[in-house]
N, C-alpha and C positions, 0 to 999 in steps of 0.2 A: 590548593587551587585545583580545579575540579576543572576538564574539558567538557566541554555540550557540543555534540555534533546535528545540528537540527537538518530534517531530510524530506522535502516534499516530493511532489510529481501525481500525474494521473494516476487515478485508478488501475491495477494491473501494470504498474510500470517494471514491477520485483524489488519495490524499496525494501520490506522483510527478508528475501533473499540478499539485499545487498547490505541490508543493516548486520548479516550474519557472517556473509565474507569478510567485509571489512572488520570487526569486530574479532575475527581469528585473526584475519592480519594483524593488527593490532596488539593482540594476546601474545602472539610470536616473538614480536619486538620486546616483550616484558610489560605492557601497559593490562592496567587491570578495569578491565570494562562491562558495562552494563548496557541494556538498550531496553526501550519504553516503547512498547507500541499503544496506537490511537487510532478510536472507531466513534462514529456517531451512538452506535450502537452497545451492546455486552455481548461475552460470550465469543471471544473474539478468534478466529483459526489460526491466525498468524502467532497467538501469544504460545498455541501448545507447540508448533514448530519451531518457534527459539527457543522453549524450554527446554526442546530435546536436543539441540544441541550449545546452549550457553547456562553457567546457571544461576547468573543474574540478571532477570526481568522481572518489568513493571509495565501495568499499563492503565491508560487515562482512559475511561469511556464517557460515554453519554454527551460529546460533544468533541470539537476540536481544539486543539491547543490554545487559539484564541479566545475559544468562548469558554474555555476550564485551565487558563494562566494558573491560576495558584492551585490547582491540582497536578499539573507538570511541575510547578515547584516542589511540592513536596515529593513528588516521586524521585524526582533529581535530589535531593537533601537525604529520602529514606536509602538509596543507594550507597549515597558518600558518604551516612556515618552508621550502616549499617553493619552487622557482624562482620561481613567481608567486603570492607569498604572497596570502592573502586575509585579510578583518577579520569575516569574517560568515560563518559555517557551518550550513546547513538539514539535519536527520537525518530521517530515519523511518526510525518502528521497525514491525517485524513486526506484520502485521496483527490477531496472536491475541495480541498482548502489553497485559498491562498492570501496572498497581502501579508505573508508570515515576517517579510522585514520590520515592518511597523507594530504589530502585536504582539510579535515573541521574540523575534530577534533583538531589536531594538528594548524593548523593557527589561529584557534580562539583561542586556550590556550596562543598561543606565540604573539599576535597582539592584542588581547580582552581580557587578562586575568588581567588585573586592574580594569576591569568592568563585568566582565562575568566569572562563573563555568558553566565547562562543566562536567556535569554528564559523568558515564559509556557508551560508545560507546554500544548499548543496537541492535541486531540481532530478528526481532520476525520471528519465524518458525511457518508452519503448518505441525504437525507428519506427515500425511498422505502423505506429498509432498516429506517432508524429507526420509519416509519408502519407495515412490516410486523409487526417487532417489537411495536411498541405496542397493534396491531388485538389479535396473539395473548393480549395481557396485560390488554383490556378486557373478551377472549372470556373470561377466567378462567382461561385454560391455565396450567399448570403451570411456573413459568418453566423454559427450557431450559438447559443449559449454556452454549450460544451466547448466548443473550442476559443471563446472568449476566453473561459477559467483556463483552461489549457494554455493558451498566449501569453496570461497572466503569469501566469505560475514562471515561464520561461524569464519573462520580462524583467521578472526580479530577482533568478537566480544569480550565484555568486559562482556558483560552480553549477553547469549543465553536463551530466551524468548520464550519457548514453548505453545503459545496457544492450543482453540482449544483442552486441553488436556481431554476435555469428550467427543469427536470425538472418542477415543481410550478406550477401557478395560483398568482398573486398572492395571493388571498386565505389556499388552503391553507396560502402560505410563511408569510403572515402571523402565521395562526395557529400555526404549526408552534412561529416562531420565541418568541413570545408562551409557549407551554406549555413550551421550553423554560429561558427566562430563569425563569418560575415553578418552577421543576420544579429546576435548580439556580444556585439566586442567587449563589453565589461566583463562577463563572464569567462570562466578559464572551461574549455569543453575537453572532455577526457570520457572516452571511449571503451568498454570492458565488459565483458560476459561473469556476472554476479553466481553462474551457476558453475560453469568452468573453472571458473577463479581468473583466468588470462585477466593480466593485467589489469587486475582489483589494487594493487600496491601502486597506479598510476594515480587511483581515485585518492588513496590512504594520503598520498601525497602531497596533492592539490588541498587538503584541508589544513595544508601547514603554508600555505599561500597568504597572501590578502584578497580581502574580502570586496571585491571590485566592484558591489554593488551598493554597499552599505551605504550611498549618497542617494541611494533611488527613493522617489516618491510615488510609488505606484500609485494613480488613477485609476481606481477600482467603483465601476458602477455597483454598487450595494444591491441594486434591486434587481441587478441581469448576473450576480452572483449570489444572491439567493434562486433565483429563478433556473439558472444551471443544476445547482444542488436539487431544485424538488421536478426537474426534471426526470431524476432517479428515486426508481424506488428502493427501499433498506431492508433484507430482509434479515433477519438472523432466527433460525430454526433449530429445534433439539428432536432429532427422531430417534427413537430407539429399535433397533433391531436383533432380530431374533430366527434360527433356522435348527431345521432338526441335523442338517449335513453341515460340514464344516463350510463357512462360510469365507472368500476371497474377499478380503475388505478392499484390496486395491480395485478387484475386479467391478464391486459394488458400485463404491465411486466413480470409477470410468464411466459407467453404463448410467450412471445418473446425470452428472455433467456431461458425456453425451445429448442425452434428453434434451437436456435441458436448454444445449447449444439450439440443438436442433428445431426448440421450439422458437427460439429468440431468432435465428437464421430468418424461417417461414412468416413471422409476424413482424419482420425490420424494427426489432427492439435492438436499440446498442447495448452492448455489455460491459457494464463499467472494469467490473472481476463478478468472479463466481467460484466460491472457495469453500471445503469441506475438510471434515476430518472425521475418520469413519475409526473407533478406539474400541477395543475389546477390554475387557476387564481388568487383563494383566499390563495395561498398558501402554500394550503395543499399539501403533496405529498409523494408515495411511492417510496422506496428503496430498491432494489432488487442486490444480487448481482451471478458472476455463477466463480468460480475457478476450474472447472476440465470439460473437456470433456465430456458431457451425465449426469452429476449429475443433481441433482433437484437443480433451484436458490434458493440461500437464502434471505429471507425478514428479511431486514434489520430495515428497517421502513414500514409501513401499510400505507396507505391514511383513515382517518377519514371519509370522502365520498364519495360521485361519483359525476360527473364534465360532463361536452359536452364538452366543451376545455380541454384541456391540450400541455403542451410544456414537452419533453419525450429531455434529453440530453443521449447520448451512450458514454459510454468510454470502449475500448475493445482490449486486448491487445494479440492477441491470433499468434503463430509462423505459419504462411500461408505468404501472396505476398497481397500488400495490397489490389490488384484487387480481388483478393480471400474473405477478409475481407468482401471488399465494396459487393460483390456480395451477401454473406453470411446473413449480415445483413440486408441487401432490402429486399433479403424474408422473411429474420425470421420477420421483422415488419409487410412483406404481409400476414403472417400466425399468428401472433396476430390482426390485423385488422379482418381476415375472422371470428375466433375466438368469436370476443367480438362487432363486426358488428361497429369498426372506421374505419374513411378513417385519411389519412392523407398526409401530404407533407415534403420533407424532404429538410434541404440543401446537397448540392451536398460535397458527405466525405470528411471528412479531413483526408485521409490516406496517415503515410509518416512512415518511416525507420528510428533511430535516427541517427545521424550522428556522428563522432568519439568523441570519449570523450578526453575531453582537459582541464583537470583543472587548474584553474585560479593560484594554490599552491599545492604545494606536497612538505612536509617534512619530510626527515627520522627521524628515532627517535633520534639518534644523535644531529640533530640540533633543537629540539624539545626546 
């Protein structure tokens, strides 16, 4: 019998940071674990940072766990009877998905449940995004489609996964957490910094609970959840770079996601995430990541040296037209080459809009 830990939340929440804490937690105890990450897109940065530190992963692209069901099935099966089988599998889904109780959750309990537990339907949040959200909603603003999905996603959580909670004061987490547990009582909220590790084993916990949502019927407008989704544009990019002097790959990507903030700040695009991984030959390679408009990126992973080559993949999911993207990011690369004295070549972007969400199952709780 195989565990599935299924893991939503916004864009930039740290679900990949938290699929990997937990996932050593996990390890520690003697459970032998696997995790699957999921992009609209290929080519994905998340999957080279849990490669480097787990070393069983899979991942589902070219759509989300609803709209490519029986391709997370088979990732979940190629794990569990693979060379080095595992008992415990961590997913996350795309960060503009939701309604996962009815499409994923719910079908694998009622179609995989002779062979498979499925953990608490587990939500990870970032305070700061959720505190942004909530400021516009006490201002009276109009909600947006972004924070529709966003609402959603809360709405059906089983477990609400607050990372990130030393981003915030003590007190503010306090309260944070406090207005959440009010705000939705089915859900079990447990509070943790994914990069620290502090109290990652409260999260590990909580998935041995019940599942306090699994009666919900989310009321999910289809057409203001697609329209969320092509609010952002997708971009995933392959540059290659090249310098006569030893080149700082961490340095590189700072100064690109820099840029890149900086251009999204100036032209009020929101940033869903904005994530790179800049790799030398021998394999080493930095990880940088940017979730907000003008912040500073965060280094994920360091590059151990400096390199003349490297191969630099973009994934960047920020609310602009994807010609805005594509233009955005040329420069931000032309203004880290000036920077750190690379040239480079890029392929021609891969920017696209996701297309409507159609998933493969949807069960009420009823027929659950």
């Amino acid at each position: 019998m195989i565990t599935f830990v299924p893991l939503t939340g916004f864009l930039g929440a740290g679900k990949t940071t938290t699929m990997i804490a937990t996932a050593q937690a996990l390890q520690a105890q003697g459970r032998r674990v696997a995790v699957i990450t999921n992009d609209q897109g290929v080519e994905l940065v998340d999957t080279a940072l849990v490669r480097s530190k787990l070393d069983s992963v899979a991942e589902v692209t070219g759509g989300c766990f609803c709209c490519r069901f029986e391709d997370l099935v088979d990732a979940i099966r190629a794990l569990a009877d693979g060379d080095t089988p595992v008992d415990t599998v961590i997913a996350e889904a795309v960060g503009s998905c939701t309604d996962l109780q009815a499409t994923v959750v719910r079908p694998l309990r009622a179609y995989y449940g002779d062979s498979m537990v499925v953990s608490p339907l587990t939500t990870v949040i970032d305070p700061l995004r959720y505190l942004a959200f909530d400021r516009a909603a006490q201002r009276g603003e109009p909600e947006s489609d972004l924070s529709y999905l966003f609402r959603q996603q809360l709405t059906e959580a089983d477990v609400i996964a607050v990372n990130k909670l030393d981003t915030i004061t003590p007190d503010r987490a306090t309260e944070l957490m406090a207005r959440l547990a009010a705000g939705y009582p089915n859900a079990a909220v447990v509070g943790y910094s994914a990069k620290s590790g502090d109290r990652i084993d409260d999260l590990v916990n909580a998935w041995d609970g019940p599942s306090g949502n699994q009666a919900v019927d989310l009321q999910v407008d289809y057409d203001r959840y697609a329209a969320a989704e092509a609010q952002l544009a997708w971009m995933n990019q392959d540059v290659q770079l090249t310098s006569e002097a030893p080149l700082d790959l961490t340095a590189w990507g700072r100064q690109m996601l820099s840029a890149l903030g900086g251009w999204a700040n100036c032209a009020g695009a929101v940033v869903g995430h904005a994530k790179l991984t800049v790799e030398a030959g021998d394999g080493d390679f930095a990880k940088l990541s940017l979730t907000a408009a003008g912040a500073e990126p965060t280094v994920d992973r360091a590059a151990e040296k400096t390199a003349t080559t490297a191969r630099v993949i973009v994934n960047a999911r920020v609310a602009c037209e994807p010609a805005e993207l594509d233009a955005a990011v040329r420069d931000a690369v032309a203004t880290a080459n000036a920077a750190t004295g690379a040239r480079s070549a890029a392929t021609a972007p891969v920017s696209f809009k996701p297309g409507y969400p159609t998933p493969v199952h949807r069960l009420a709780a009823t027929g659950a």
